[in-house]
C-alpha positions in Angstrom: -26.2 -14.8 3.9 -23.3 -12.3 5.2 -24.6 -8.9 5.1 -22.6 -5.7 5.8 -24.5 -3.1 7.5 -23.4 0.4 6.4 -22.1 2.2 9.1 -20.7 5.8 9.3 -18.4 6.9 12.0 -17.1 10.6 12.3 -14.1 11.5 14.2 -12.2 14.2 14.1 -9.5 12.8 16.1 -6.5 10.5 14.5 -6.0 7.9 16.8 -4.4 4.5 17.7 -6.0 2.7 20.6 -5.5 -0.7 21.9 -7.8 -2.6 24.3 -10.5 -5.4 24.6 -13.9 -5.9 24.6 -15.4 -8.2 27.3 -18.5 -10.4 27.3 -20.2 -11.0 30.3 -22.3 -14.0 30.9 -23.7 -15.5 34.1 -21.1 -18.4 33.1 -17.9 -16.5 32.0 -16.3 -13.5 31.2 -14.6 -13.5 27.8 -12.0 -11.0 27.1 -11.6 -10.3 23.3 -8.5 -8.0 22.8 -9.1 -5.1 19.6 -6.9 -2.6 18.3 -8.2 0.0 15.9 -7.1 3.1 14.0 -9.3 5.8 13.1 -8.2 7.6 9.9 -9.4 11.2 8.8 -11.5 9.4 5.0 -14.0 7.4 3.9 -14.6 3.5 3.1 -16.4 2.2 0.9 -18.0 -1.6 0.5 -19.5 -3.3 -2.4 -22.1 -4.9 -2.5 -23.7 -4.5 0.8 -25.4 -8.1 0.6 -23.5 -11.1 -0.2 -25.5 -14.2 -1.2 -23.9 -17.5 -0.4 -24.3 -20.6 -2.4 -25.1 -23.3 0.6 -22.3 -24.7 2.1 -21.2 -27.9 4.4 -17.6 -28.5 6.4 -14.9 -28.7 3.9 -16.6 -26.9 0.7 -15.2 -23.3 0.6 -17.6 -20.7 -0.5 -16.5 -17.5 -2.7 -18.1 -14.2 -3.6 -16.5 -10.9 -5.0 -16.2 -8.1 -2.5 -14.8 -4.9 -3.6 -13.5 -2.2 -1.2 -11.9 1.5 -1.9 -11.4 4.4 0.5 -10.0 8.0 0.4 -7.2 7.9 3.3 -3.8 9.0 3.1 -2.1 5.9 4.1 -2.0 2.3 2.8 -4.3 -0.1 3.9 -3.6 -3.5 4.5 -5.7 -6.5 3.5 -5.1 -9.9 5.9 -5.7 -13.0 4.2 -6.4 -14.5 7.8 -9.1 -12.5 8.5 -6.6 -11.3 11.6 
């Protein structure tokens, strides 16, 4: 089951920001580089719980997600999940 959490974040600051989020483990340190954009608006997420049918390696699993938000600019949707 994937379930989206609603989350609000409030800013009243446009920015861009660039940096990486690290994990720290008594084996490793693991580096994960982010970059976000915080946008004066709302998002919106439907449903907030997907069901999955079961799955194994090689069967690709689908489900409808629907998304809308009130920013100013374009949004881009990645295919990649990148």
């Amino acid at each position: 089951m994937l379930v989206y959490s609603q989350a609000r974040v409030v800013t009243s600051v446009e920015e861009a920001v660039e940096g990486a989020l690290q994990v720290v483990t008594g084996a490793e340190v693991l580096s994960i580089p982010l970059r976000y954009q915080s946008l004066a608006g709302t998002l919106q997420i439907s449903p907030s719980v997907v069901r999955l049918d079961a799955a194994f390696p090689g069967k690709m699993v689908r489900k409808p997600l629907w998304a809308w938000s009130t920013y100013q600019v374009l949004l881009y949707q990645h295919k990649d999940g990148v």
